[in-house]
C-alpha positions as CSV (number, residue, x, y, z in Angstrom):
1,X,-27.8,168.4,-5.2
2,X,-30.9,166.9,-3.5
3,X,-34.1,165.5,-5.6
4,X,-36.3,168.4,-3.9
5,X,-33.7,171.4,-4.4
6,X,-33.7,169.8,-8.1
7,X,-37.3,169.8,-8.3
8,X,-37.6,173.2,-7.0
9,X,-35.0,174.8,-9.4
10,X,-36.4,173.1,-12.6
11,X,-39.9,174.3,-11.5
12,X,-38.3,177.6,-10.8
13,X,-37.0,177.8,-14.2
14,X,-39.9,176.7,-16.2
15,X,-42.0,179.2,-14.2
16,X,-40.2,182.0,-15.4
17,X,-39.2,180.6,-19.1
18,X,-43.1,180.9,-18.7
19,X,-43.4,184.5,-17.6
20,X,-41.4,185.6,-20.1
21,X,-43.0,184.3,-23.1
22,X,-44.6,186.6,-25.7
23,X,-47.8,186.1,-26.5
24,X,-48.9,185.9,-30.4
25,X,-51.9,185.8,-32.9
26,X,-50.1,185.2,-36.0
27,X,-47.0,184.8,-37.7
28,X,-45.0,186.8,-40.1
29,X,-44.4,184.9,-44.0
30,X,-43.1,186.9,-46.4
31,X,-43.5,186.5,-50.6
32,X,-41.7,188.0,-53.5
33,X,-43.7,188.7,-56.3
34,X,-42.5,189.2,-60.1
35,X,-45.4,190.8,-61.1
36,X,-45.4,193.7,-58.7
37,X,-41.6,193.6,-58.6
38,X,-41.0,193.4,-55.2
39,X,-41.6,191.2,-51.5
40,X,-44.8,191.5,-49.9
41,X,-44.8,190.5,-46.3
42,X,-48.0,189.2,-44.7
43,X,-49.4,188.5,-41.0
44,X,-51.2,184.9,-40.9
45,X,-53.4,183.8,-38.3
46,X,-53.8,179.6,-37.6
47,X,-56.3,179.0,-35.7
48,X,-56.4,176.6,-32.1
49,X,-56.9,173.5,-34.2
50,X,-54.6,173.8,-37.0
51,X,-51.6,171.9,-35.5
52,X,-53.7,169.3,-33.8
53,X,-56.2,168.6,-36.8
54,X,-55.2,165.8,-39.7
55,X,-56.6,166.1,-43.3
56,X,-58.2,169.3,-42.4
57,X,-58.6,172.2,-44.4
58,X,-59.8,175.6,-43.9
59,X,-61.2,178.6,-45.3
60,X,-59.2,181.2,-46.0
61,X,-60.0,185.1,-45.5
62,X,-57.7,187.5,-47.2
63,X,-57.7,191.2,-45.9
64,X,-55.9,194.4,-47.4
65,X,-53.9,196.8,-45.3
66,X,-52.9,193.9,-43.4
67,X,-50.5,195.7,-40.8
68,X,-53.0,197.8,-39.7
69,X,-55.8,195.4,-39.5
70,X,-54.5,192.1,-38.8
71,X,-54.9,191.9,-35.0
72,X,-58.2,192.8,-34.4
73,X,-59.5,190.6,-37.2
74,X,-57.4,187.6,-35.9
75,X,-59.0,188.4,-32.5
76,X,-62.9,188.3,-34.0
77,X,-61.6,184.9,-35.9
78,X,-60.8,183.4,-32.6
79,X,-63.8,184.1,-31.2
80,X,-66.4,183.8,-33.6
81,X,-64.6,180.3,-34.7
82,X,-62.9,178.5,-32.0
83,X,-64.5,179.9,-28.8
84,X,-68.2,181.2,-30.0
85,X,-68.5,178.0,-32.7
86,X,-70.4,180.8,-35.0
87,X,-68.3,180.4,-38.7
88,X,-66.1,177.8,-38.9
89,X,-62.3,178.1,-37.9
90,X,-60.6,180.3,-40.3
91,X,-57.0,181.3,-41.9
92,X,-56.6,184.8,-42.2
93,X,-54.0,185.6,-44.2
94,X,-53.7,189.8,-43.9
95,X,-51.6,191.5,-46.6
96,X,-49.3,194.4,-45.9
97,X,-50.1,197.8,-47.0
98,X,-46.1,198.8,-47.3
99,X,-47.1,202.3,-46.2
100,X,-50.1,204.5,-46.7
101,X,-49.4,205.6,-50.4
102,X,-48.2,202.7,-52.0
103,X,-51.0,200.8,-50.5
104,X,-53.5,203.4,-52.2
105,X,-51.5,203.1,-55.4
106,X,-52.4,199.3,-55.1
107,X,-56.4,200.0,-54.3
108,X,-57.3,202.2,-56.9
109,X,-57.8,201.2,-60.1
110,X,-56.6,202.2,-63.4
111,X,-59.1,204.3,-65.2
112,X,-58.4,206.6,-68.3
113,X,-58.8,210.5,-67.6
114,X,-58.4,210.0,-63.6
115,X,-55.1,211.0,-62.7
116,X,-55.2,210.1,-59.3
117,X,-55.3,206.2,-60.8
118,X,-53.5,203.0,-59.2
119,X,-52.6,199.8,-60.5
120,X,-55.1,197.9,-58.3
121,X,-54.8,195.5,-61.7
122,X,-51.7,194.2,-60.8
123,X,-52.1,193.8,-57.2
124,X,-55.0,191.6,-58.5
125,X,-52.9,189.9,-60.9
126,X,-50.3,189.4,-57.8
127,X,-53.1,188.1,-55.4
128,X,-54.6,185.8,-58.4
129,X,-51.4,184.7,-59.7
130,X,-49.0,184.4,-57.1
131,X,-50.4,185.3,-53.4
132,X,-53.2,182.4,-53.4
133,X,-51.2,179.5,-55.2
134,X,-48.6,179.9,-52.2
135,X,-51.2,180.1,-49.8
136,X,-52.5,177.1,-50.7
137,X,-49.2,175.5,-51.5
138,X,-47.9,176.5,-47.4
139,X,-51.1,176.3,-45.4
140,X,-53.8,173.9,-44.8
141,X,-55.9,175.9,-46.9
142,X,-59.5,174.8,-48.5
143,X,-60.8,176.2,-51.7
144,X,-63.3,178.3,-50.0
145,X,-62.0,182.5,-49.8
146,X,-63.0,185.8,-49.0
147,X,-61.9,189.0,-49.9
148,X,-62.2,192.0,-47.3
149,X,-61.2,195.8,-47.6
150,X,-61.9,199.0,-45.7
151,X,-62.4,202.6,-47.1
152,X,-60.0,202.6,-50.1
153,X,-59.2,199.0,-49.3
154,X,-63.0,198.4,-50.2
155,X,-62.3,199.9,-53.5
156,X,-60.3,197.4,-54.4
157,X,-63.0,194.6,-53.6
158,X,-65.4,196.4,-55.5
159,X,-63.4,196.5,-58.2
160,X,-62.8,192.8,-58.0
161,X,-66.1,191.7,-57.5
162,X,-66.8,193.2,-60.8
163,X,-64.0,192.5,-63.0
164,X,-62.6,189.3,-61.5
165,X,-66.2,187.8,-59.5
166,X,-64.9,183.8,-59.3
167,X,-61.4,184.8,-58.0
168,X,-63.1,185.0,-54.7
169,X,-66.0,183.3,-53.0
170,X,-67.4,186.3,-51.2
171,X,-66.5,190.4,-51.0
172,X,-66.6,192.5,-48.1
173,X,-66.3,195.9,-48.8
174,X,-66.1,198.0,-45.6
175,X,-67.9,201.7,-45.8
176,X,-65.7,201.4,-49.4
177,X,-64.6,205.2,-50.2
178,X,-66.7,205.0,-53.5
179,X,-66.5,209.3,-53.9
180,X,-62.8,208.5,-55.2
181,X,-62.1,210.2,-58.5
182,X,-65.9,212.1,-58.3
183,X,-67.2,208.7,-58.0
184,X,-65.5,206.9,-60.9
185,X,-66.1,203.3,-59.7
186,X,-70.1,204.5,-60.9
187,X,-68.4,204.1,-64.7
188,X,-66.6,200.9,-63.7
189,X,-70.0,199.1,-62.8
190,X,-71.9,200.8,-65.8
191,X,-69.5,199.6,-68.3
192,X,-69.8,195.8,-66.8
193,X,-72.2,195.4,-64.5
194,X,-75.0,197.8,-66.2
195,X,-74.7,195.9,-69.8
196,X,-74.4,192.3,-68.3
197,X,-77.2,193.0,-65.8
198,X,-76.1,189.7,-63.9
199,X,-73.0,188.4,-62.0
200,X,-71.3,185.6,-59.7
201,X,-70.1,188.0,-57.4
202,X,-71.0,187.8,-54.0
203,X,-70.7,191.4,-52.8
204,X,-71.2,192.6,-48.9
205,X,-70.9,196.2,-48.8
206,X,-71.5,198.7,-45.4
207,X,-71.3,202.3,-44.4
208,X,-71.2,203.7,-41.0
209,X,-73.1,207.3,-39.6
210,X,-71.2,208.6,-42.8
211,X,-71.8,210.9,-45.5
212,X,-70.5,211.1,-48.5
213,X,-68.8,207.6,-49.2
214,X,-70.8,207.6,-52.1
215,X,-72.3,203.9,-51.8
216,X,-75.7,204.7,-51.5
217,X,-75.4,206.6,-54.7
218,X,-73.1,203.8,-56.5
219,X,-75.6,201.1,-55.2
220,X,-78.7,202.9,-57.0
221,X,-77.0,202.5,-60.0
222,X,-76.7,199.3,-59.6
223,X,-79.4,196.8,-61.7
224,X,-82.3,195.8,-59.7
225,X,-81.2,192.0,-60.4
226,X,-77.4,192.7,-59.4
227,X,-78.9,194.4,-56.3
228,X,-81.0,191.8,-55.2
229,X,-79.5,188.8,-56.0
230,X,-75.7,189.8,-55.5
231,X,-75.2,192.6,-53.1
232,X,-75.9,192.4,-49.5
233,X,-75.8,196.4,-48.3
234,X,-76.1,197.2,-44.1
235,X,-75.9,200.3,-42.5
236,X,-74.3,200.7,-39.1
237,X,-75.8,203.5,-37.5
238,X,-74.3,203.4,-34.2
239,X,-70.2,203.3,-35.7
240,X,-67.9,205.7,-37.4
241,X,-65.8,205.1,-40.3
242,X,-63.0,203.5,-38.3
243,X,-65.2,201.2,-36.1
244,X,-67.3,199.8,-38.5
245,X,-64.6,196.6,-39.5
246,X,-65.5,194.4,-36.9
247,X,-69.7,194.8,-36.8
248,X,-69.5,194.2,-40.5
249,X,-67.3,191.2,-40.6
250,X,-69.4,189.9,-38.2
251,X,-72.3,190.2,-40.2
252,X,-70.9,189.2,-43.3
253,X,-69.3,186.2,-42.0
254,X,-72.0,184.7,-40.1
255,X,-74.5,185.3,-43.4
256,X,-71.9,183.7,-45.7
257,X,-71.4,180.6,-43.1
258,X,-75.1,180.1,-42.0
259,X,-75.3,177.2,-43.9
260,X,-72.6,175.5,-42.3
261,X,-73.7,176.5,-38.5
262,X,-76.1,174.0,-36.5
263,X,-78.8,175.9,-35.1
264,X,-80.0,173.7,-32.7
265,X,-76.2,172.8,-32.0
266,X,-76.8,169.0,-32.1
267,X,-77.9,166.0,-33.8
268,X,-80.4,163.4,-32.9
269,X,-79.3,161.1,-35.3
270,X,-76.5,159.9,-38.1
271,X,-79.3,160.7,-40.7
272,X,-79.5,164.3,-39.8
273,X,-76.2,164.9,-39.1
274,X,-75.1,163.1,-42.3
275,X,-77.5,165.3,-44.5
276,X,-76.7,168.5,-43.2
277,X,-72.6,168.0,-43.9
278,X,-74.0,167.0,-47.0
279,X,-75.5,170.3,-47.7
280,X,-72.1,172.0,-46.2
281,X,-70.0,170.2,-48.8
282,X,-72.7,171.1,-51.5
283,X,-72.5,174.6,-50.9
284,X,-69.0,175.7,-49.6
285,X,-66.7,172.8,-50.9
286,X,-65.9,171.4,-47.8
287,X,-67.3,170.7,-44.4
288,X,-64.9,172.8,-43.0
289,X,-64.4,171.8,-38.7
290,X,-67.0,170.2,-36.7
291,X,-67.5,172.5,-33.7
292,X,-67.0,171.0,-30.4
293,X,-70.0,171.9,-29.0
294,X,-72.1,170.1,-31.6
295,X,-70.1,167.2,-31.0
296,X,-70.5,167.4,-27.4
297,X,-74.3,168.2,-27.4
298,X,-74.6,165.0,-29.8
299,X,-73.4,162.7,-27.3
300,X,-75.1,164.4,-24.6
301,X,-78.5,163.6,-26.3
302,X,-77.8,160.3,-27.5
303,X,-76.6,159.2,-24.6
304,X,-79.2,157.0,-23.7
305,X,-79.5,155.5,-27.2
306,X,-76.4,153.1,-27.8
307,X,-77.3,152.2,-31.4
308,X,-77.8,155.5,-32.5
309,X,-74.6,157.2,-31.1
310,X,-72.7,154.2,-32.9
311,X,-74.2,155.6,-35.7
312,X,-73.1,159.2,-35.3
313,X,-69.8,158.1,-34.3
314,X,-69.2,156.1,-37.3
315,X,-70.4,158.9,-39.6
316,X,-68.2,161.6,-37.9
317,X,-65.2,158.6,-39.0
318,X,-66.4,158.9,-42.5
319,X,-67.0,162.6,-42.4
320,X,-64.3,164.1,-40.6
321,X,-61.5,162.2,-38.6
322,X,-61.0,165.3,-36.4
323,X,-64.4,165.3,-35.1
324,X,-64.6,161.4,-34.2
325,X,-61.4,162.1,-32.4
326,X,-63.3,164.7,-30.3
327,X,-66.3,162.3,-29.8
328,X,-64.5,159.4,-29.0
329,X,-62.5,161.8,-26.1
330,X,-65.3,163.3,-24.9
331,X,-67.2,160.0,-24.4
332,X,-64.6,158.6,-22.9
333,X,-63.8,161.3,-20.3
334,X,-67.7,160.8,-19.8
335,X,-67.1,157.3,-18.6
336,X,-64.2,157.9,-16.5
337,X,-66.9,159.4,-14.0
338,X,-68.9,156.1,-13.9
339,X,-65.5,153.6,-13.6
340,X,-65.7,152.2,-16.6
341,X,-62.3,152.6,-17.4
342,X,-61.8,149.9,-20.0
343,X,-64.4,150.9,-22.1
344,X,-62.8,154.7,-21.7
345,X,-59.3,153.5,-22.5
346,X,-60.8,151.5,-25.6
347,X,-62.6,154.4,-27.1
348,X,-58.9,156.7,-26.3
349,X,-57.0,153.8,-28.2
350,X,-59.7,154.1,-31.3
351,X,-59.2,158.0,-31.3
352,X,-55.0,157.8,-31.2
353,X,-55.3,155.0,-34.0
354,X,-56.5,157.8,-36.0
355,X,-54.4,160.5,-34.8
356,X,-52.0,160.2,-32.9
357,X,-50.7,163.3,-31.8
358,X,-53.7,164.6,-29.8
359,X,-53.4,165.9,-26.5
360,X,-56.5,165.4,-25.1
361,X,-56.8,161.9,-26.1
362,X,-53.6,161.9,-23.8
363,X,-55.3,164.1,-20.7
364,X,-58.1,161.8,-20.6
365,X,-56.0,159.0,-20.3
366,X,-54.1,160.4,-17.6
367,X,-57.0,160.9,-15.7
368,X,-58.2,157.3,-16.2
369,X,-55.4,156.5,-14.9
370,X,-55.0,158.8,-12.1
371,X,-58.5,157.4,-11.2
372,X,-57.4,153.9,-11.1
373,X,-54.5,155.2,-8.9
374,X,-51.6,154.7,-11.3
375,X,-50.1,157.8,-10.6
376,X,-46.5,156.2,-12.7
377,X,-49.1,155.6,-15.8
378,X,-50.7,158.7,-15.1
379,X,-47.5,161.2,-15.4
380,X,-46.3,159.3,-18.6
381,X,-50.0,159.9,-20.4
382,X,-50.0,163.7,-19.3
383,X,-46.1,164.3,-19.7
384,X,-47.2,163.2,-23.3
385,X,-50.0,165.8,-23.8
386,X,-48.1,168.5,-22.6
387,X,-45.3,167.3,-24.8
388,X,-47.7,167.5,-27.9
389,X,-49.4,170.6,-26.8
390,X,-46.3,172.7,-27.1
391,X,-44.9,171.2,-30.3
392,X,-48.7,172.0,-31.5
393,X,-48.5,175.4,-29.7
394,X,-51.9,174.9,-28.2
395,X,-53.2,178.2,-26.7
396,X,-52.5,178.7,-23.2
397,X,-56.1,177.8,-22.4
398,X,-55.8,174.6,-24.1
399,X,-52.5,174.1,-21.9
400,X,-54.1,175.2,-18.4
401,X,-56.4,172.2,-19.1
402,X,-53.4,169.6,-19.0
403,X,-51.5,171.8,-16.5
404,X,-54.8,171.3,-13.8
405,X,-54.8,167.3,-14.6
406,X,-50.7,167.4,-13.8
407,X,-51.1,169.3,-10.7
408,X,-53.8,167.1,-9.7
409,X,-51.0,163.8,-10.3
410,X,-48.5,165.7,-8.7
411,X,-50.8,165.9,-5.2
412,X,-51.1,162.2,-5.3
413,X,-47.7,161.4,-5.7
């Protein structure tokens, strides 16, 4: 067989192993619980830097009804996180309903003289006592969680939020069906809420162009210093009841992660940059991911100012591994354009020192040497990042990046 039928077959082959790939947002995990006597299967979402990233944690958002919701929630995650830089990259971990009236059963709470009553209690119990401790056993998971429901879904974070308010950092209740049981969650809140007049809870609540849910009447209820110090409420004129999800994760999520979020989506020095993660890990526990594009933007201002972007890069070391990774990459494919291809390969060598399973450590490097017209060197550095990127499963954007720099080898072989 002759090298160039070879060639062509093995490119014919990986061209349609390609083609016939499924494309996925998640994976399926699975837990048996004693307490509800039974497996509960879940969808999890990992977001683009989960595989790549060392010692990093992430926040984890739990959702109810998880079959029926998990996909377009993973899809807003992906944006808002990895591609818009909004809220930080996220684990969503999205629980399954097991069918439309076991998963009411498991929303509605149990309340003496409503016979329509669930064991919402033990679902808790499950979540509390089994569901996050696995979580966080399995998955790169932080401390930081957030609990989200929709319709009767949301009356099982209400009911959270005000019988169990520290299991979760924050509560989304979606347009919650608060009419249930002639508005019995009123009683719930009156016989906790309405003596304590205070809480930890931190409650985000929503309705669509719906009447009828009953939250405007639960949330007058409500004590005035609940109300304004616990309870975010937003009405969505312009959606109906089964559209109203994604505007209202949206809002909640960029209101609970506006602390972390850089507004002016750089730093123009170690100081600042230093004091604001400060304030991060203050507030949520964690700094969470450092977004490319403050990264980027960082270097891109300091750029004239040697001393100060040692600084930053030495901080981002102390801070967060991941993110001097990215800085030390992303100056060094900044360099490649001027030739100074020793310097580039020196910041690269810093960067895999720390981890060294990055691909686009390795695509720079291929490029510097593609530039210095090592085409042998070249192969080896991006045969290496394409390597990584599939153990990693890197998103196929990530993976057209290091595709383009082979193609471009392959023309100058």
């Amino acid at each position: 067989m002759s090298k160039h039928f070879l060639k062509y077959f093995l490119l014919l082959f990986v061209l349609q192993s390609g083609f016939s790939q499924d494309i996925s947002v998640g994976k399926r995990d699975k837990i048996h619980s004693e307490i509800l006597k039974q497996d509960r299967e879940l969808s999890v979402y990992l977001p683009p830097s989960y595989n790549t990233s060392i010692n990093q944690k992430y926040p984890v958002l739990y959702i109810l009804d998880g079959d029926y919701n998990f996909q377009y929630v993973a899809g807003f995650l992906e944006l808002q996180g990895a591609i818009s830089e909004l809220i930080p990259e996220m684990i969503l971990v999205a629980i399954s309903g097991k069918g439309t009236s076991e998963y009411r059963k498991n929303c509605k709470p149990k309340i003496d003289g409503v016979e329509d009553s669930g064991n919402a209690e033990e679902m808790e119990s499950f979540i509390e006592k089994e569901l996050i401790p696995y979580i966080n056993k399995k998955y790169k998971a932080a401390d930081y969680k957030i609990l989200g429901g929709h319709s009767v879904g949301g009356i099982f974070v209400v009911n959270t939020a005000i019988n169990n308010p520290n299991l979760f950092n924050d509560y989304i209740a979606i347009s919650p069906a608060l009419w249930w049981a002639k508005n019995a969650m009123e009683g719930v809140m009156e016989n906790t809420w309405g003596k304590t007049k205070s809480t930890t809870a931190n409650l985000y609540m929503s309705l669509a162009n719906e009447e009828g849910m009953g939250v405007e009447k639960f949330l007058k209820k409500v004590p005035e210093s609940i109300k304004k110090e616990n309870i975010r409420f937003k009405k969505f004129p312009d959606e109906i009841h089964n559209s109203v999800g994604l505007p209202t994760y949206k809002w909640a999520l960029t209101d609970i992660f506006k602390n972390w979020y850089v507004e002016e989506a750089y730093f123009d020095s170690a100081e600042a940059l230093k004091n604001h993660y400060a304030e991060v890990q203050k507030k949520y526990g964690s700094i969470f991911n450092i977004s490319y594009t403050v990264v980027g933007n960082t270097h891109y201002m300091l750029q004239k100012n040697d001393e100060e972007r040692s600084k930053v890069q030495a901080a981002l070391k102390e801070l967060n591994p991941n993110a001097f990774v990215l800085f030390n990459t992303y100056s060094a494919g900044k360099l490649v354009a001027n030739k100074e291809y020793e310097e580039a390969k020196q910041l690269l060598k810093n960067a895999l020192a720390v981890n060294p399973n990055n691909f686009d450590s390795y695509n720079v490097l291929a490029k510097i040497e593609l530039a210095k017209e090592d085409t042998v060197a070249a192969s080896k550095a991006i045969n290496q990042a394409i390597t990584l990127a599939n153990e990693q499963q890197a998103r196929q954007w990530q993976m057209n990046e290091l595709l383009e720099t082979k193609e471009e080898i392959n023309k100058k072989q």
